[in-house]
C-alpha positions as CSV (number, residue, x, y, z in Angstrom):
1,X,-25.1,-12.0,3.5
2,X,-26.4,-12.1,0.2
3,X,-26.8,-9.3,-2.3
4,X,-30.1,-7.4,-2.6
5,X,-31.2,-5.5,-6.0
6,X,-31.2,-1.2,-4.6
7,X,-34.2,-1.1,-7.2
8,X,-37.0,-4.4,-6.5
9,X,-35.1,-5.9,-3.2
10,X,-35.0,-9.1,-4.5
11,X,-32.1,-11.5,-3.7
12,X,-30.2,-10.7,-7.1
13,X,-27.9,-7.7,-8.0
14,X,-29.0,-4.2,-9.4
15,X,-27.2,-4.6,-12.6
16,X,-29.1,-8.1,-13.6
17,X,-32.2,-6.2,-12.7
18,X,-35.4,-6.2,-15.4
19,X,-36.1,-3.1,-14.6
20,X,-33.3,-0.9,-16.7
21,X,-34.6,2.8,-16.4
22,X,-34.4,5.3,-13.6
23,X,-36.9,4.9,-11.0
24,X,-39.1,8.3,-10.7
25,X,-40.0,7.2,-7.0
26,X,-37.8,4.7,-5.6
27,X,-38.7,3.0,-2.6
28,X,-35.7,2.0,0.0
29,X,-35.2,-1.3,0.7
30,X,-33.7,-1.3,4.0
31,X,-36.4,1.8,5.7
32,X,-39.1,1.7,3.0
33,X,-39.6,4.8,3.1
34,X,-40.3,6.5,-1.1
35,X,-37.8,9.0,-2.5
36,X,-34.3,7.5,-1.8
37,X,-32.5,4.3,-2.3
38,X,-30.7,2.2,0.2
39,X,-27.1,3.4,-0.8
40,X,-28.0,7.4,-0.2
41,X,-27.1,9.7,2.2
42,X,-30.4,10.8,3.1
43,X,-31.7,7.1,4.2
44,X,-32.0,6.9,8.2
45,X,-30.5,3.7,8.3
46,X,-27.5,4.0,5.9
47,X,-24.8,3.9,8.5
48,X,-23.5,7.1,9.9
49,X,-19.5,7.5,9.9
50,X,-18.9,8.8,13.8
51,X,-16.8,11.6,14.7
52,X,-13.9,11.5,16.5
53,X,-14.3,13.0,19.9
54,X,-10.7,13.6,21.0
55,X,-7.2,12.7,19.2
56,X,-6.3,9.3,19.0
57,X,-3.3,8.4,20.7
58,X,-0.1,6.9,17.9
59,X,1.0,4.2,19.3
60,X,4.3,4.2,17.4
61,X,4.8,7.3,18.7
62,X,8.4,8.0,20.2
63,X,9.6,4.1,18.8
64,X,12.3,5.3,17.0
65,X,14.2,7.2,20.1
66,X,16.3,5.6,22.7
67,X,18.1,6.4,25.3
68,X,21.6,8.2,25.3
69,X,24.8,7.5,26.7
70,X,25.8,11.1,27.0
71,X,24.2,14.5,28.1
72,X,24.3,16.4,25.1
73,X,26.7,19.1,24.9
74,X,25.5,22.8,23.1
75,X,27.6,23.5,20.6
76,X,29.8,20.5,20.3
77,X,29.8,19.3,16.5
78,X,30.7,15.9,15.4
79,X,33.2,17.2,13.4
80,X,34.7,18.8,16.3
81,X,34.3,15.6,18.1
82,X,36.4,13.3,15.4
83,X,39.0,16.0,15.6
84,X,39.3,15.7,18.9
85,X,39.5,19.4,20.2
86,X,37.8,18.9,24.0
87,X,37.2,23.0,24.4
88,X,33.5,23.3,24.4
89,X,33.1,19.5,25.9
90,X,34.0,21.0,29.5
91,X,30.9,23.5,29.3
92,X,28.0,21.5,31.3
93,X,25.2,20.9,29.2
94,X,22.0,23.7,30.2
95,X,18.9,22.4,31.4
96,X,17.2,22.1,28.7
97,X,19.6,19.9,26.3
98,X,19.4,17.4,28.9
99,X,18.0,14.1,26.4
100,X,15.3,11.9,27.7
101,X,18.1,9.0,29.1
102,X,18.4,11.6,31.9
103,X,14.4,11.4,33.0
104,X,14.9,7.4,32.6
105,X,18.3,6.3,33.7
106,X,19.3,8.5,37.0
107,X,22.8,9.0,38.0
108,X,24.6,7.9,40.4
109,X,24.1,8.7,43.7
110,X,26.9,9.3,45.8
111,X,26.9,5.8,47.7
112,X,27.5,4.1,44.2
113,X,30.9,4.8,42.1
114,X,30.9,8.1,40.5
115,X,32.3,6.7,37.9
116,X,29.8,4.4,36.7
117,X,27.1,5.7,34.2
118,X,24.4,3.8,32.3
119,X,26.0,0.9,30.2
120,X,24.5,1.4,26.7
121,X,25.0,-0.8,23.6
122,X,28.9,0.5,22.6
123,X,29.7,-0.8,26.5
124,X,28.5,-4.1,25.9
125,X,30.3,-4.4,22.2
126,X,33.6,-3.1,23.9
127,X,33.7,-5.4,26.4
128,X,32.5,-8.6,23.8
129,X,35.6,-7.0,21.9
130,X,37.5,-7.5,24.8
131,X,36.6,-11.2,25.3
132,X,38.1,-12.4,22.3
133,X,41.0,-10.6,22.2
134,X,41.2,-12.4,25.3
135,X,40.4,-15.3,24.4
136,X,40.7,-15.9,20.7
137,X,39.7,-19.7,21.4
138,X,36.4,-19.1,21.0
139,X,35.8,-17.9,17.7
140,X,36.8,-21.8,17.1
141,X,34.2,-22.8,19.5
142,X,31.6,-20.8,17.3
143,X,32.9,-21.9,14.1
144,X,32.2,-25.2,15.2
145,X,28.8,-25.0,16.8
146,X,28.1,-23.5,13.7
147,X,28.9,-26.9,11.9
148,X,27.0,-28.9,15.0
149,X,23.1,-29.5,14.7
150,X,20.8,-30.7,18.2
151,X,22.4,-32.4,20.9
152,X,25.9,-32.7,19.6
153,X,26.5,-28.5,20.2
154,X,26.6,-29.1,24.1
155,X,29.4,-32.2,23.7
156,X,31.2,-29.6,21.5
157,X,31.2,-27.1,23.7
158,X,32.3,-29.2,26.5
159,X,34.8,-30.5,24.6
160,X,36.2,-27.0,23.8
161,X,36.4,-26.4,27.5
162,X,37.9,-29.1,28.2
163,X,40.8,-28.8,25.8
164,X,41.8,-24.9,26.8
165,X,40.7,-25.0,30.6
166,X,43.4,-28.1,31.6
């Protein structure tokens, strides 16, 4: 799209123009219609900005909440939780401090375990915890696939297998 002077509509810009003073009458170059130029308000065809009919929807709304482990508990502090005093976390939580990992992750029903609950991101470092202190050969496995490139990490793994499985 090339540029158009707003004063004689020729194909160069308004400011290289010959004509330098203020048209009494201008004439529109995109309605030709007398008494406006193309860049005003009042030209039919300048383009309208809409209006917005109903709120759009954000859709990073609610991306920075997740899903708790626990129920929260009314009046239970974290300071009261690092000190360990369990008197207020006997109370059961009212209806509405229940957070939203209720609404997605139901509990158990009473044909599962009552004593399994949703396993959250803590669970699953615990139990990685728990792996190597169990067994503390493969931290030496992943020092050395660190140090292996391609098709040589699979050898080294079997290797590593091989020498702490016989």
């Amino acid at each position: 799209m090339r540029t158009r002077c707003l004063k004689c509509g020729q194909q160069h810009r308004t400011k290289d123009c010959e004509i330098k003073e203020k048209l009494e009458k201008p004439t529109c170059i995109n309605c030709k219609e007398v008494g406006h130029l193309a860049s005003s308000f009042n030209c039919p065809k300048y383009p309208q900005i809409k209006k917005k009919t109903e709120k759009a929807q954000n859709p990073n709304e609610n991306k920075n909440t997740f899903p708790a482990n626990k129920d929260a508990v009314k009046d239970f502090s974290y300071a009261t939780a690092l000190q360990g005093k369990n008197s207020t976390h006997n109370q059961t939580p009212q209806s509405n401090t229940q957070t939203t990992q209720n609404q997605n992750y139901p509990h158990p029903t009473d044909t599962e375990n009552s004593n399994e609950r949703p396993f959250g991101i803590m669970d699953a470092v615990f139990e990685i915890k728990k792996l190597f202190a169990d067994y503390p050969f493969l931290l030496e496995l992943g020092k050395q696939l660190r140090a292996v490139k391609g098709k040589d990490r699979i050898n080294v793994f079997y290797e590593h297998v091989m020498r702490n499985y016989e």
